[in-house]
PASEBA-1860 file (N, C-alpha, C; in nm, 3 decimals):
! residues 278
1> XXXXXXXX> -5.674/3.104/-5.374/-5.689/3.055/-5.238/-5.593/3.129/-5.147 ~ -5.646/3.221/-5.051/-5.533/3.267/-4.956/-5.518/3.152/-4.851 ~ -5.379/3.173/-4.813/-5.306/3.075/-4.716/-5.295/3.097/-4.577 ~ -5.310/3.124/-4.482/-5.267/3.160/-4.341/-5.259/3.112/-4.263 ~ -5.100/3.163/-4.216/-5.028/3.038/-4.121/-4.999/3.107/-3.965 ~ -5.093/3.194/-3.915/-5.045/3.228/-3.770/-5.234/3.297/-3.731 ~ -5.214/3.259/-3.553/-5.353/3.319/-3.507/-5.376/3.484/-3.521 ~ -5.252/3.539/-3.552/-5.329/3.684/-3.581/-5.345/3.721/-3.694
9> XXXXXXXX> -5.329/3.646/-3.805/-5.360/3.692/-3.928/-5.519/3.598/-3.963 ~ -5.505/3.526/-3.874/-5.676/3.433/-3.876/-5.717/3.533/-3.832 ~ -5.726/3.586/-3.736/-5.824/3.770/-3.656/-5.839/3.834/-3.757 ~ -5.692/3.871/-3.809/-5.719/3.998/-3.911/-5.834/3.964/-4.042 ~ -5.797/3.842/-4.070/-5.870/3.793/-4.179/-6.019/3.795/-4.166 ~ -6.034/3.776/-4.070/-6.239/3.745/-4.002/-6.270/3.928/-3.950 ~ -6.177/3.999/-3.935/-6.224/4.152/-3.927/-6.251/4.213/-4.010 ~ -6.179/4.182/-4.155/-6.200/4.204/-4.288/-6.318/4.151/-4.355
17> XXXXXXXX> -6.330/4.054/-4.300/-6.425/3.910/-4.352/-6.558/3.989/-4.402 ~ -6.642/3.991/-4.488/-6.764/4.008/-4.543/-6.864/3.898/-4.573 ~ -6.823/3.820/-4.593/-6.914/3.691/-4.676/-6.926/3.604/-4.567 ~ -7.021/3.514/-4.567/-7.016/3.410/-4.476/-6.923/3.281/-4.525 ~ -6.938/3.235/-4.418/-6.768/3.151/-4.421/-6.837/2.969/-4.335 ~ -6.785/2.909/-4.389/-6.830/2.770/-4.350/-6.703/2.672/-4.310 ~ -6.687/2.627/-4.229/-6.525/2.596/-4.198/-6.524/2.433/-4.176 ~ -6.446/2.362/-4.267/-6.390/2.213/-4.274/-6.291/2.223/-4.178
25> XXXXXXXX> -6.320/2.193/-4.088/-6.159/2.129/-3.972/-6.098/1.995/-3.998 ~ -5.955/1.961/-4.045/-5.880/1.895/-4.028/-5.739/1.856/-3.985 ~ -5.732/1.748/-4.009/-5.581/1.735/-3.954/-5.501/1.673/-4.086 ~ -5.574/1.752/-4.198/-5.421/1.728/-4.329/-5.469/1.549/-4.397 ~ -5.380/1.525/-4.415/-5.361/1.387/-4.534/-5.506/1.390/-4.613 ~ -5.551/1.441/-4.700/-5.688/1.503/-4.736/-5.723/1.412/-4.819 ~ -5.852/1.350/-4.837/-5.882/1.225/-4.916/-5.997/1.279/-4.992 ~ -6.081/1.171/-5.008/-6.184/1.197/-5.135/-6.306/1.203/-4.980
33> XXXXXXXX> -6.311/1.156/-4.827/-6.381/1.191/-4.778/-6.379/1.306/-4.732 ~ -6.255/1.409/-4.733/-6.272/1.557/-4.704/-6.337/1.621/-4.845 ~ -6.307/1.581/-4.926/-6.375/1.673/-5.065/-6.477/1.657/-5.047 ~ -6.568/1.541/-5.007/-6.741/1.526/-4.953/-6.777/1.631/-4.866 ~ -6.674/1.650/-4.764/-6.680/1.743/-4.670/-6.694/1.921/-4.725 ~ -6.568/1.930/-4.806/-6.546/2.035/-4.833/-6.686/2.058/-5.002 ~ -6.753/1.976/-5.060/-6.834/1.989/-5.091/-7.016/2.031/-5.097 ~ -6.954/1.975/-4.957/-7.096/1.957/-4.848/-7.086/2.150/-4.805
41> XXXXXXXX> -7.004/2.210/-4.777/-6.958/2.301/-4.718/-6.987/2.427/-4.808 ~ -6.956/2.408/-4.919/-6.998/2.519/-5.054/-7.123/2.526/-5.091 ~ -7.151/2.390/-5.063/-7.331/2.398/-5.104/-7.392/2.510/-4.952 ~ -7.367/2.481/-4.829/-7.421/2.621/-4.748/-7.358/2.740/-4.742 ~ -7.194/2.736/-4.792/-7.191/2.837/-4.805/-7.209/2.952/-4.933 ~ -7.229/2.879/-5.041/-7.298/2.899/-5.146/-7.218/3.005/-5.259 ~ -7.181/3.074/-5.357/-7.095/3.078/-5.464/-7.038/3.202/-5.419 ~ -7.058/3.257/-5.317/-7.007/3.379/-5.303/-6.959/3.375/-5.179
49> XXXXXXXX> -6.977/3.295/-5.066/-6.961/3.231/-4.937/-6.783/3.180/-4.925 ~ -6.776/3.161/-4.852/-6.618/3.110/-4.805/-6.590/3.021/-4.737 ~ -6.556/2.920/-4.840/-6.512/2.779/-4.748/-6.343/2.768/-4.701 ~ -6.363/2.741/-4.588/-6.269/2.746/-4.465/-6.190/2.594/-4.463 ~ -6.060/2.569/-4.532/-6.072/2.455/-4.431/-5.929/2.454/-4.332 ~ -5.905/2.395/-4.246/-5.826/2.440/-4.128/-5.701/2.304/-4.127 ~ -5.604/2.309/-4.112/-5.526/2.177/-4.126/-5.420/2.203/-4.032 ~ -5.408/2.086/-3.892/-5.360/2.119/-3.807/-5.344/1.967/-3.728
57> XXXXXXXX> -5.204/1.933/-3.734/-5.208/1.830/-3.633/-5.233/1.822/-3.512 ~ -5.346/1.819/-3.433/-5.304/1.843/-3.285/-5.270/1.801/-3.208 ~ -5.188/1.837/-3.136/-5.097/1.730/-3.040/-5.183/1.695/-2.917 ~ -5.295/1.757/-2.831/-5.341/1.728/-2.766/-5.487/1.569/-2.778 ~ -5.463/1.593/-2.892/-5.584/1.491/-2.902/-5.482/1.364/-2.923 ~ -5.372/1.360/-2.873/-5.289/1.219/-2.888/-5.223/1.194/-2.763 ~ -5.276/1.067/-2.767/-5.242/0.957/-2.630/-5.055/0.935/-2.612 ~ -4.994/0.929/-2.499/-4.868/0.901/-2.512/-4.897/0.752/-2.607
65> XXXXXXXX> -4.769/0.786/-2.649/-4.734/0.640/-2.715/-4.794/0.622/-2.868 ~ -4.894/0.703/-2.917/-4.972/0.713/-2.988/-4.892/0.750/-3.162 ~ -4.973/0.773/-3.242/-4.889/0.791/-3.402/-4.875/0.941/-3.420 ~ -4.851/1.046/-3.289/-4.856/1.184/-3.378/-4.715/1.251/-3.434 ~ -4.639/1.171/-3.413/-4.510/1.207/-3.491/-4.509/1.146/-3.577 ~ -4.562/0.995/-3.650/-4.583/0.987/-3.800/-4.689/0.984/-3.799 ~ -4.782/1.070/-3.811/-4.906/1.103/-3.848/-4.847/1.165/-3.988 ~ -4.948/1.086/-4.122/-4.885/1.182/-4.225/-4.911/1.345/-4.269
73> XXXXXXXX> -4.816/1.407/-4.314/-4.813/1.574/-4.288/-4.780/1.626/-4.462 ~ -4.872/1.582/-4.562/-4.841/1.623/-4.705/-4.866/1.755/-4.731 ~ -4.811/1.824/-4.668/-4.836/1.965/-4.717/-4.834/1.990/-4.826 ~ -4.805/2.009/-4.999/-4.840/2.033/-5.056/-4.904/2.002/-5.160 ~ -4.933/1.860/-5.106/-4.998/1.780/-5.164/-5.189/1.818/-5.093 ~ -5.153/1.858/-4.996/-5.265/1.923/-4.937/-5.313/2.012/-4.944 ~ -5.226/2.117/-4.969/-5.231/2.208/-5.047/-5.301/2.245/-5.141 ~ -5.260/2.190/-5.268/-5.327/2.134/-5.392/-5.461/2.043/-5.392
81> XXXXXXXX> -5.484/1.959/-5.294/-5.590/1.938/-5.297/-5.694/2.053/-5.289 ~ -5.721/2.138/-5.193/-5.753/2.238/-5.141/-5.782/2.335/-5.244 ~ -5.661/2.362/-5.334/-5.727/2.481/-5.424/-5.789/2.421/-5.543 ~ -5.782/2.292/-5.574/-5.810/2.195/-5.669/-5.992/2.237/-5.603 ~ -5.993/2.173/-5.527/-6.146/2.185/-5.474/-6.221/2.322/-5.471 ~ -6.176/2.413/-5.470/-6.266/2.553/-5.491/-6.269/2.595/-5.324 ~ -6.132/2.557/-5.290/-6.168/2.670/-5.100/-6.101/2.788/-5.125 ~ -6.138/2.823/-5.037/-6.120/3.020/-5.038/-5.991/3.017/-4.953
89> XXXXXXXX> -6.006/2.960/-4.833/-5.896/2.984/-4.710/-5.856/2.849/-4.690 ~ -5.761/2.836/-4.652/-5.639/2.746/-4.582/-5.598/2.775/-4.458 ~ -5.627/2.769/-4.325/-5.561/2.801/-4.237/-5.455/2.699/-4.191 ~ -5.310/2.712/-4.194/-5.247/2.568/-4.170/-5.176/2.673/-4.076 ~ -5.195/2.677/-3.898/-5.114/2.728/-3.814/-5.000/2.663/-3.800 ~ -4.884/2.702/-3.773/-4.788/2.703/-3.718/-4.789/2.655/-3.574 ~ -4.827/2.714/-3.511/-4.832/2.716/-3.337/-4.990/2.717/-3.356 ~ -5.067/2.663/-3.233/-5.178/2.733/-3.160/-5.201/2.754/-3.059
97> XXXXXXXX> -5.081/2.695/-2.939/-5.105/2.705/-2.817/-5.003/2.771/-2.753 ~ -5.028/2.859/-2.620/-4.875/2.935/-2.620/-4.806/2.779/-2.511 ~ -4.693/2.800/-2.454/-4.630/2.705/-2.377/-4.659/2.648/-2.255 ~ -4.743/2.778/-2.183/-4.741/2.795/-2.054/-4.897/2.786/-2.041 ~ -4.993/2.714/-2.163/-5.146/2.714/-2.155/-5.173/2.641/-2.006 ~ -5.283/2.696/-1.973/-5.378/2.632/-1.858/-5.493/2.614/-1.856 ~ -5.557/2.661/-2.010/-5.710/2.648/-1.963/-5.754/2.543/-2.183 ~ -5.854/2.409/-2.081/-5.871/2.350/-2.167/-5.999/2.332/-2.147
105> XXXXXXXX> -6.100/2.293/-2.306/-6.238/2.253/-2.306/-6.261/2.126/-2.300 ~ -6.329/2.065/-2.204/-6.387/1.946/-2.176/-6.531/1.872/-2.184 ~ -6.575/1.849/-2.229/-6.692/1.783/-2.205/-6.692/1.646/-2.153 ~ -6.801/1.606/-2.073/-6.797/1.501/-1.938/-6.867/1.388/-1.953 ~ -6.955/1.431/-2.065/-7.104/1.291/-2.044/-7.074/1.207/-2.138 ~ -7.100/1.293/-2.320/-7.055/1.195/-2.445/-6.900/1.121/-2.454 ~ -6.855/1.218/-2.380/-6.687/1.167/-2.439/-6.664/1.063/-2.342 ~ -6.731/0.991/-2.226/-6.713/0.907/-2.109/-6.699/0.785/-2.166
113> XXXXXXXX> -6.760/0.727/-2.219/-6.771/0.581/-2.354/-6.679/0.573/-2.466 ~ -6.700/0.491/-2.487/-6.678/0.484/-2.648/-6.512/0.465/-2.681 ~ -6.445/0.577/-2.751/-6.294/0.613/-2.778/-6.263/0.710/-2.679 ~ -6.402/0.767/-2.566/-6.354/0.853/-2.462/-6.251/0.743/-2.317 ~ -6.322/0.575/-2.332/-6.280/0.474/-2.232/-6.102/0.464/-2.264 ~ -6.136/0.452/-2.456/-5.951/0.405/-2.462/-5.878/0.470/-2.509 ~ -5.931/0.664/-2.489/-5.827/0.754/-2.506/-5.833/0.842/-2.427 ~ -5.790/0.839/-2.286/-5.815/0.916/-2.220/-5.748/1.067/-2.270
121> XXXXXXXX> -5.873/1.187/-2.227/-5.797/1.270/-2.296/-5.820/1.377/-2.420 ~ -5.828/1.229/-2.542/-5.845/1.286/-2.652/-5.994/1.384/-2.673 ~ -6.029/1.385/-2.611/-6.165/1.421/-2.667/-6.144/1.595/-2.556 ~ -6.112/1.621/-2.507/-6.067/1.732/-2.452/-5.988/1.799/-2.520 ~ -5.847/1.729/-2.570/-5.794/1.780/-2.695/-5.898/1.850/-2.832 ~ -5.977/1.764/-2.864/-6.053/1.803/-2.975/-6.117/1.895/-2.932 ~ -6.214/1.899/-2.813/-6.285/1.985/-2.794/-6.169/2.148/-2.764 ~ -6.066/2.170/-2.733/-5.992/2.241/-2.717/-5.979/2.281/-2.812
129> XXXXXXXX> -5.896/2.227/-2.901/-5.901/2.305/-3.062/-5.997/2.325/-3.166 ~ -6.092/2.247/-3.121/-6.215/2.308/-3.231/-6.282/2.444/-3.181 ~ -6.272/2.434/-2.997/-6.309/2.613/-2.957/-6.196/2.686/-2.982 ~ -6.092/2.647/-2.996/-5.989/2.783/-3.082/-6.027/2.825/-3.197 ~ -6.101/2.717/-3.292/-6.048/2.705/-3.400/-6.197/2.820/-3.442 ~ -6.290/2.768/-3.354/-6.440/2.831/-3.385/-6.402/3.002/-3.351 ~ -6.312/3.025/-3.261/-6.268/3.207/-3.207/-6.180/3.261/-3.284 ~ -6.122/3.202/-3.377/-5.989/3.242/-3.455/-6.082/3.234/-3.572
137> XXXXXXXX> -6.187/3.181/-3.643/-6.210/3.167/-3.781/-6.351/3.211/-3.763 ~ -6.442/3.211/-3.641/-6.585/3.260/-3.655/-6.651/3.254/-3.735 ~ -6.660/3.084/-3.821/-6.747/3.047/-3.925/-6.894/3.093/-3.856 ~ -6.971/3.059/-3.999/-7.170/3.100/-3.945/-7.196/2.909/-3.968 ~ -7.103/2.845/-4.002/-7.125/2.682/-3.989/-6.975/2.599/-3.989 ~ -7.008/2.462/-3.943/-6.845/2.390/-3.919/-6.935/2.230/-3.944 ~ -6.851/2.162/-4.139/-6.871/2.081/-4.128/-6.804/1.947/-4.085 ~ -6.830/1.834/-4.028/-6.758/1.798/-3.964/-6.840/1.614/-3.996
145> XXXXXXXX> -6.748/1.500/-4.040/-6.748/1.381/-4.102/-6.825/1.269/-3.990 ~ -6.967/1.203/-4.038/-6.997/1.082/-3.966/-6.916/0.972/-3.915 ~ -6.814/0.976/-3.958/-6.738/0.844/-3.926/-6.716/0.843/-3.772 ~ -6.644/0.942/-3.731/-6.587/1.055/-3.645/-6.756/1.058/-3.553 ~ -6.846/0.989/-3.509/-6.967/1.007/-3.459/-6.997/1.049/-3.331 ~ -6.883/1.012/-3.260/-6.866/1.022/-3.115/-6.784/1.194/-3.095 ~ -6.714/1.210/-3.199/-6.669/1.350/-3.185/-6.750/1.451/-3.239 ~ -6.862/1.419/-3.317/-6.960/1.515/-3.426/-7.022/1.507/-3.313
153> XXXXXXXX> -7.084/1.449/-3.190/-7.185/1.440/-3.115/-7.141/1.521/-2.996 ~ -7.027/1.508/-2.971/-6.949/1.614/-2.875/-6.916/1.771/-2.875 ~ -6.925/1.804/-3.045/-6.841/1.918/-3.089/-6.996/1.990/-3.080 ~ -7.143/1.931/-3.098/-7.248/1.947/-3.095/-7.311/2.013/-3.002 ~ -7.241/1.922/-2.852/-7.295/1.919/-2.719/-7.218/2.084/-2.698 ~ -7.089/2.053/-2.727/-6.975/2.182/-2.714/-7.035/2.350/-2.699 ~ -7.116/2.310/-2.890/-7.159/2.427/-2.900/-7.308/2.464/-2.869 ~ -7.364/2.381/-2.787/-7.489/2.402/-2.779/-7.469/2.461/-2.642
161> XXXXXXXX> -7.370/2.415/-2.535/-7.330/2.433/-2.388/-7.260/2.542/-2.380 ~ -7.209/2.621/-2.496/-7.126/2.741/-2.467/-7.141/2.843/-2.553 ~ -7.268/2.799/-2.609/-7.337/2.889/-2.707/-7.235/2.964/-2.817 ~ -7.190/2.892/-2.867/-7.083/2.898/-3.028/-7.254/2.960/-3.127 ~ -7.288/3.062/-3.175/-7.323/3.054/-3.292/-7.296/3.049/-3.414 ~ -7.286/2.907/-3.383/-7.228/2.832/-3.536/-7.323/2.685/-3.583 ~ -7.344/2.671/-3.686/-7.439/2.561/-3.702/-7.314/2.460/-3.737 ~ -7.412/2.338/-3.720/-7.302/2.212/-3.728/-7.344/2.099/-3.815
169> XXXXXXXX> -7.264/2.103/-3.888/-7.337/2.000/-4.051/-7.236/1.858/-4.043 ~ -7.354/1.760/-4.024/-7.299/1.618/-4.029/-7.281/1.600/-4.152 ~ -7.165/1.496/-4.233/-7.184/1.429/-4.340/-7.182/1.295/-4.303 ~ -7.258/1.227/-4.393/-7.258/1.066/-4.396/-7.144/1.016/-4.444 ~ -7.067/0.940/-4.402/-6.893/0.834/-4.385/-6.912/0.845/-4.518 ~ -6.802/0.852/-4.589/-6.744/0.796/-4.715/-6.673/0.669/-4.754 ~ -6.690/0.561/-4.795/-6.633/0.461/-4.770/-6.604/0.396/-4.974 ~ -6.488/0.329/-4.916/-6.450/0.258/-5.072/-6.531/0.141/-5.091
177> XXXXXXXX> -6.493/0.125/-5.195/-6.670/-0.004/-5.250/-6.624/-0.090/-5.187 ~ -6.568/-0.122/-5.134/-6.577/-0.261/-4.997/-6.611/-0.217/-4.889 ~ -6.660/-0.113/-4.846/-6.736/-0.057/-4.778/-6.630/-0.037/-4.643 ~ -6.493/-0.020/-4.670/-6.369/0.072/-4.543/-6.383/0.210/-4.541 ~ -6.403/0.245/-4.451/-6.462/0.383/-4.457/-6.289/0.491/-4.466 ~ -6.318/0.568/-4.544/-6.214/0.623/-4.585/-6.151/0.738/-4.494 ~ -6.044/0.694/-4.413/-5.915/0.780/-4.332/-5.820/0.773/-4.337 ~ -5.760/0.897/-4.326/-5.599/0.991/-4.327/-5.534/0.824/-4.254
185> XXXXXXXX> -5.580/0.769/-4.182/-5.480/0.593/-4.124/-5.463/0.500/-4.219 ~ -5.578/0.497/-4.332/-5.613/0.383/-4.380/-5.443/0.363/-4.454 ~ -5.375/0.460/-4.472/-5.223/0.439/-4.535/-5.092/0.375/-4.509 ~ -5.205/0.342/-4.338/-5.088/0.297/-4.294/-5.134/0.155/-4.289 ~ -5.198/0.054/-4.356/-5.213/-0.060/-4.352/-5.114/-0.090/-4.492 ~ -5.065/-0.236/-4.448/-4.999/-0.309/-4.573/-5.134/-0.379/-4.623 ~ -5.087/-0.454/-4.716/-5.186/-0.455/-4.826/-5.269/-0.627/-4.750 ~ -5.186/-0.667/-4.663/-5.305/-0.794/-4.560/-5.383/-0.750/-4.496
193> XXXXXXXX> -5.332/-0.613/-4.432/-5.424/-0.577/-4.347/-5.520/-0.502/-4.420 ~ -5.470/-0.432/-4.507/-5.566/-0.380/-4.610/-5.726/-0.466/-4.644 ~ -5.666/-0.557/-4.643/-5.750/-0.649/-4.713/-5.851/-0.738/-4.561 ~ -5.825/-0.722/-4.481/-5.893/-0.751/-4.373/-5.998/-0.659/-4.304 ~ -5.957/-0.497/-4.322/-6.042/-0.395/-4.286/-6.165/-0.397/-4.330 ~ -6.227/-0.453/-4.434/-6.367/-0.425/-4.421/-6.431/-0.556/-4.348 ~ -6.410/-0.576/-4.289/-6.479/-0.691/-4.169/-6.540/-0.582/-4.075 ~ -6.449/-0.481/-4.038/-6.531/-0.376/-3.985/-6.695/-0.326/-4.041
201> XXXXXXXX> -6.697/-0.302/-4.119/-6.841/-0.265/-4.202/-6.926/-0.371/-4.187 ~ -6.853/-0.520/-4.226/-6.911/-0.606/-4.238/-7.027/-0.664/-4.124 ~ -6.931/-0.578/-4.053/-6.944/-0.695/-3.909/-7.082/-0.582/-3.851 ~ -7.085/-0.517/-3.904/-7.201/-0.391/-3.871/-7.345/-0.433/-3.960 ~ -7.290/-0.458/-4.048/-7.396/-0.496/-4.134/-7.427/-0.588/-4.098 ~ -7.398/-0.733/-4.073/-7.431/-0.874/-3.980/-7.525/-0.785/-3.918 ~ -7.485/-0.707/-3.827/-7.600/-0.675/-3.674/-7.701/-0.632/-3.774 ~ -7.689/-0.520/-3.855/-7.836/-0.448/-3.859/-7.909/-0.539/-3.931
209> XXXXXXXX> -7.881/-0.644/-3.970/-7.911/-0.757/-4.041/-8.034/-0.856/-3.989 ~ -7.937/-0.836/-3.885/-8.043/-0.916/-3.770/-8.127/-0.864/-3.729 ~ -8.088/-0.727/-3.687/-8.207/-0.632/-3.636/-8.283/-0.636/-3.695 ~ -8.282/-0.611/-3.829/-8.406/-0.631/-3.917/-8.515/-0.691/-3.929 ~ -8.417/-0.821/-3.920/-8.525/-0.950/-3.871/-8.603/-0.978/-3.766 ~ -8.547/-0.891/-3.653/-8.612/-0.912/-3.564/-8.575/-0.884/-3.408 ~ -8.411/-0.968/-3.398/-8.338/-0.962/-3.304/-8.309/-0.831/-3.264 ~ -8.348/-0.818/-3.091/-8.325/-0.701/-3.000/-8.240/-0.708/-2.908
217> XXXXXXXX> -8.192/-0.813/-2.885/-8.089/-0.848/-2.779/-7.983/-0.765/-2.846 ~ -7.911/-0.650/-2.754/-7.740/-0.577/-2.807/-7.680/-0.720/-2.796 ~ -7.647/-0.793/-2.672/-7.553/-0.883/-2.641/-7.550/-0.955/-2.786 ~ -7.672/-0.991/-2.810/-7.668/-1.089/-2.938/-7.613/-1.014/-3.076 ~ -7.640/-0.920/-3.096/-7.612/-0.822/-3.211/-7.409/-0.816/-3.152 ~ -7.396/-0.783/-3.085/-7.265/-0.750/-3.068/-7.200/-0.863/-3.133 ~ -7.220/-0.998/-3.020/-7.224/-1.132/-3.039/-7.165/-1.144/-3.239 ~ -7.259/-1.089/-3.273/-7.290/-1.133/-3.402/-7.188/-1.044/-3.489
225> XXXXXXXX> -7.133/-0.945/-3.388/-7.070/-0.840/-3.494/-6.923/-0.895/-3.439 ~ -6.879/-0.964/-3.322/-6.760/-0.979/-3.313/-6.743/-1.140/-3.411 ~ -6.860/-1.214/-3.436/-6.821/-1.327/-3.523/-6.737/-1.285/-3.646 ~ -6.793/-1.191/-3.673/-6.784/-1.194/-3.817/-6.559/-1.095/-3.806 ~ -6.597/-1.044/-3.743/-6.421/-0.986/-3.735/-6.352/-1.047/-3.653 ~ -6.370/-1.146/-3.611/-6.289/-1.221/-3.515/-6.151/-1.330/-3.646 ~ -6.184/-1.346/-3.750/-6.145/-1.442/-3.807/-6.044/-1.329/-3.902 ~ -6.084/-1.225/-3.925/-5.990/-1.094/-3.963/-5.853/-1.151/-3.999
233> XXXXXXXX> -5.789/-1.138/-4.051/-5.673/-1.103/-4.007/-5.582/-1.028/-3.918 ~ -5.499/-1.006/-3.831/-5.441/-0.925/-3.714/-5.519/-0.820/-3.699 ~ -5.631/-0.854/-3.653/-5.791/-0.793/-3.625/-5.785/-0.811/-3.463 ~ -5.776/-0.701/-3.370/-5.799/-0.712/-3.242/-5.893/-0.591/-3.249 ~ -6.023/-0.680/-3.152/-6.108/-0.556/-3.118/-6.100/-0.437/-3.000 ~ -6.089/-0.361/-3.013/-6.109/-0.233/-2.903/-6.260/-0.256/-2.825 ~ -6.334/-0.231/-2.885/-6.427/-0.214/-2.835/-6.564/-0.247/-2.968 ~ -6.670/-0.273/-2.932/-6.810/-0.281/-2.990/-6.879/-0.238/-2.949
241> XXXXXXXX> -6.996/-0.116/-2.935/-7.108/-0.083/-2.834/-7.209/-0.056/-2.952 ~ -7.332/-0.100/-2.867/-7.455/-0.041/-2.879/-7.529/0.081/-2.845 ~ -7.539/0.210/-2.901/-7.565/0.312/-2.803/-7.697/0.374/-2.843 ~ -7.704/0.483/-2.804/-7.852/0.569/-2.774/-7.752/0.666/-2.902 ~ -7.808/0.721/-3.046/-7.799/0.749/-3.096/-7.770/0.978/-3.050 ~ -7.839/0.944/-3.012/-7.882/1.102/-2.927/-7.758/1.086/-2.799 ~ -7.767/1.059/-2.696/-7.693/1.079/-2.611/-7.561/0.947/-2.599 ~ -7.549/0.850/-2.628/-7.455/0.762/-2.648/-7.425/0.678/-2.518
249> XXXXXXXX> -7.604/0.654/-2.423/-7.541/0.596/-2.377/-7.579/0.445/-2.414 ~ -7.512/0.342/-2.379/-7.507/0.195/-2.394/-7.667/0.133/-2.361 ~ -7.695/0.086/-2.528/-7.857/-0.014/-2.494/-7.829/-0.095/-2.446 ~ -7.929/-0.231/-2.374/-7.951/-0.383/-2.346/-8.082/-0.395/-2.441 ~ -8.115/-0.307/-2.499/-8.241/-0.351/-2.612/-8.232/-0.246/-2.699 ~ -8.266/-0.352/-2.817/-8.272/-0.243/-2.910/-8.358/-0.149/-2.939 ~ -8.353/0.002/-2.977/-8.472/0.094/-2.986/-8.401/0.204/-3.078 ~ -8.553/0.317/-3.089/-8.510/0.386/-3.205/-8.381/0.419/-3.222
257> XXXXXXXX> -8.321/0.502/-3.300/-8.167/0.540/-3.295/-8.100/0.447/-3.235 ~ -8.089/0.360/-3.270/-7.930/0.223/-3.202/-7.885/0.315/-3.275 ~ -7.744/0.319/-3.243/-7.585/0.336/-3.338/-7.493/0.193/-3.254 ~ -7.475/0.135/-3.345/-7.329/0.067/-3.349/-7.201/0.099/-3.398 ~ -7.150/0.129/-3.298/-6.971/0.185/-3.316/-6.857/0.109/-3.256 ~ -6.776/0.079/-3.308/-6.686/0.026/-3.284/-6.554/0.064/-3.353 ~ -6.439/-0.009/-3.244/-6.301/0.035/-3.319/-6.244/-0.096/-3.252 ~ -6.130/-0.122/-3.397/-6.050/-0.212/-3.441/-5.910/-0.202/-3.487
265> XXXXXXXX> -5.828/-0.266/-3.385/-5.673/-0.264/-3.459/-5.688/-0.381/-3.543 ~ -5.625/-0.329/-3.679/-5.588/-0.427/-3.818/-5.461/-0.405/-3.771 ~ -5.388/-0.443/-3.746/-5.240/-0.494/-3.710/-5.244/-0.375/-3.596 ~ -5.141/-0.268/-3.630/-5.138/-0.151/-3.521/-5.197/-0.058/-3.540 ~ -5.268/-0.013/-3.669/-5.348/0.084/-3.678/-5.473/0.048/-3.635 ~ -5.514/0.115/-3.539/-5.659/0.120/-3.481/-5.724/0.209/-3.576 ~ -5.868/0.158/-3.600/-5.955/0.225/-3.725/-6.088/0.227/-3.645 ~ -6.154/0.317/-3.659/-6.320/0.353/-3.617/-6.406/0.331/-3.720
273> XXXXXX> -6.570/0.300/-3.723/-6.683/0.300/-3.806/-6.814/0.305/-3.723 ~ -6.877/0.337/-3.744/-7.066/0.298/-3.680/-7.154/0.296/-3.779 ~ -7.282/0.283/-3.752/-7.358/0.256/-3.857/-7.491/0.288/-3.782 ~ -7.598/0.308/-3.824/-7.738/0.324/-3.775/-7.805/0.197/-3.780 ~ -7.803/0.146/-3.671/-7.921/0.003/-3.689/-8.070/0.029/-3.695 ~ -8.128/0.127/-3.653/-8.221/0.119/-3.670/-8.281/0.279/-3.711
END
């Protein structure tokens, strides 16, 4: 596995480059849902192909006040995951931005809702470093995790609006058999709150539950999804929406593509999930 830790040896590396290359973007603490990822990633880029994956805290996608100074940073534990898994490249930069930057990528429509209402910001961040990350590594694909739905739908819009030729491969959430969908945060719950987090899933499943049956009312589906996590343990909700699967914006009835997404502080860690209702 070669290692590279600065933006001009990412250049040099992609000038040299021969094989096609498929690139996992993260931000480190690497679980069993990046190996889905980084699995998902070998299968297109295929036995002779080069899987990419990128590990980079970024500071812009964090709100003042927010966890990016203990955000966890296991480098060689990450490391090792990485060559354990069969990747080719590691890019873990050092720096990516010079001091005196002025120019950032934004998108306006998807990122307006959702975690775009209660992070102002973040989603400019992301979109910022995933177009570095796409000019410094010039994958021919970038896979990138369902959980994360509101940012897979953005990074989408990104490259369809600024013409990145790069294809963009969703994976479906990975979640532990209680159905908590598995993230680099989930570490930071003690073991009550631990044990309260899948009300999130739960409370998703209630709705599509109903949907099933019949019920089209969002209000009522929401209704139905805050019953069930309200009784949580140090469970405060952020937010619940009903959206347009395609563009994200907010139903009053249900129709093809619902997504239900929502995010939840279990004590202070705020955690994300959605689900397809229909």
């Amino acid at each position: 596995m070669k290692i590279i830790e600065s933006t001009d040896a990412a250049q040099a590396h992609v000038r040299e480059r021969t094989a096609k290359s498929v690139l996992v973007p993260t931000m480190g603490a690497l679980h069993r849902g990046h190996l889905e990822l980084i699995r998902v990633a070998r299968g297109h880029a295929g036995n002779d192909g080069e899987v990419a994956v990128s590990i980079f805290v970024n500071p812009l996608q964090f709100e003042a006040g927010s966890d990016f100074d203990k955000y966890p940073r296991p480098q060689s534990t990450d490391e090792k995951f990485c060559e354990d898994s069969g990747v080719n490249l590691l890019f873990r930069p050092r720096e990516m931005y010079f001091d005196d930057r002025s120019v950032y990528v934004e998108e306006k429509r998807l990122s307006a809702g959702l975690c775009g209402t209660s992070r102002p910001g973040h989603f400019q961040g992301v979109c910022t470093v995933v177009a570095k990350l796409f000019n410094l590594l010039a994958p021919t694909a970038a896979v990138f995790g369902e959980k994360d739905y509101q940012q897979l739908a953005i990074i989408r819009r990104m490259v369809r609006d600024l013409n990145f030729p790069i294809e963009i491969i969703g994976v479906p959430t990975v979640r532990e058999a209680d159905g908590l969908a598995l993230s680099s945060r989930n570490q930071y719950l003690n073991s009550d709150e631990r044990a309260a987090a899948p009300a999130l899933y739960q409370a998703m499943l209630r709705a599509k539950e109903l949907a099933a049956a019949g019920e089209n009312s969002v209000s009522k589906l929401i209704d139905a999804a805050r019953d069930v996590i309200g009784p949580a343990k140090r469970a405060r909700i952020d937010y619940i929406s009903i959206v347009d699967a395609e563009n994200l914006q907010p139903l009053e009835k249900l129709r093809p593509k619902a997504l239900i997404a929502l995010a939840v502080f279990i004590g202070k860690t705020r955690l994300i999930d959605n689900l397809r209702l229909t």
